[in-house]
N, C-alpha and C positions, 0 to 999 in steps of 0.2 A: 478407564482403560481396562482391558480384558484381557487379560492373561499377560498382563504386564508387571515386569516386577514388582512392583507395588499393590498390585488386583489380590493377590494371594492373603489371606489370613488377617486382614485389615477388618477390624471392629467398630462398625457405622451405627450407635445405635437411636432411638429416639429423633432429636432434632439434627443430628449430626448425619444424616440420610434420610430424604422426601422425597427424592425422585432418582430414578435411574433410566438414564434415554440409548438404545442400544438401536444405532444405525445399521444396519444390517447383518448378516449371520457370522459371528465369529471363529470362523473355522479355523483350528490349528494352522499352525504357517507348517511347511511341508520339509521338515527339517529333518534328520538320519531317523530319529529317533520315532516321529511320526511315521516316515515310509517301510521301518521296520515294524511297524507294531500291524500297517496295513497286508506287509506280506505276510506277517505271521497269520491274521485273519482272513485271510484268502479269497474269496470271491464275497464275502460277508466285511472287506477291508472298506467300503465305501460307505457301508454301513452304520461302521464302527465311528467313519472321519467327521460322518453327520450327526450322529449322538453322541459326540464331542463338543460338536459345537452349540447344540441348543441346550447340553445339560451346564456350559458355561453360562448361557443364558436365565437358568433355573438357580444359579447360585448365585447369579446377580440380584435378581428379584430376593434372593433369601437375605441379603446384606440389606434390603432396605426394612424387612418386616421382620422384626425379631422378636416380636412375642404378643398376643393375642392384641394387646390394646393400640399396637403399634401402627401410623398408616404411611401414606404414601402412594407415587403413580410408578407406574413402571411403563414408559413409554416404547414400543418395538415397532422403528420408524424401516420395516420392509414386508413386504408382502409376503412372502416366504413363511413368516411365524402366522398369516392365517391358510394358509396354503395349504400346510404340513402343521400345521396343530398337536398331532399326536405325537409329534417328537419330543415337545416340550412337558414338565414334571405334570403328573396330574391334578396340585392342587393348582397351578396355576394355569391350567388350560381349563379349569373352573370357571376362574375369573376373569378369564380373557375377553374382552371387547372390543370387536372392529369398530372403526369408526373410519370415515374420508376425512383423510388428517388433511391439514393445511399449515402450513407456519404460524399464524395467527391463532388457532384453536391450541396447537402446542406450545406456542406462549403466556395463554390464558391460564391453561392447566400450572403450568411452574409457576406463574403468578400466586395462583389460589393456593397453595402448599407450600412457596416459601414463606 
């Protein structure tokens, strides 16, 4: 879950996180607080609403890898994150790899890692 109560501040470390599968782009829900912060950033507010969402995306990936020996998949099931690449943090648009997902290929991968 992504920016759900629970998503915040939660410590996955080692076996306790191997994969993270994020269906589409998590953009903040559009609540007072969100539409104020886009008027305060003014023509630059759509900007801001889109590198909100894929840097949620970059602290997901950071919940699953937490220190050099550490691995894991990080599945990003929408076209968008190869689309717009540059949104996402730069060590993980490193290791980014498209691939023509299928159900079947992404249940091999969670196989292999649980």
């Amino acid at each position: 879950v992504m920016r759900g109560r629970c998503a915040e501040g939660a410590d996955f470390k080692d076996d306790a996180a191997r994969a993270v599968v994020v269906v589409g782009v998590p953009f903040p829900s559009m609540d007072t607080e969100v539409k104020l912060k886009m008027e305060y950033e003014g023509h630059n507010g759509s900007a801001w609403y889109e590198a909100e969402a894929y840097r949620s995306v970059s602290q997901a990936a950071g919940r699953l890898l937490r220190h050099q020996n550490d691995y894991g998949a990080l599945l990003l099931l929408d076209g968008r994150f190869t689309a717009q690449p540059a949104q996402l943090s730069g060590w993980l648009r490193h290791e980014l790899r498209q691939q023509s997902c299928r159900g079947n290929l992404t249940m091999a991968i969670l196989r292999t890692i649980a």
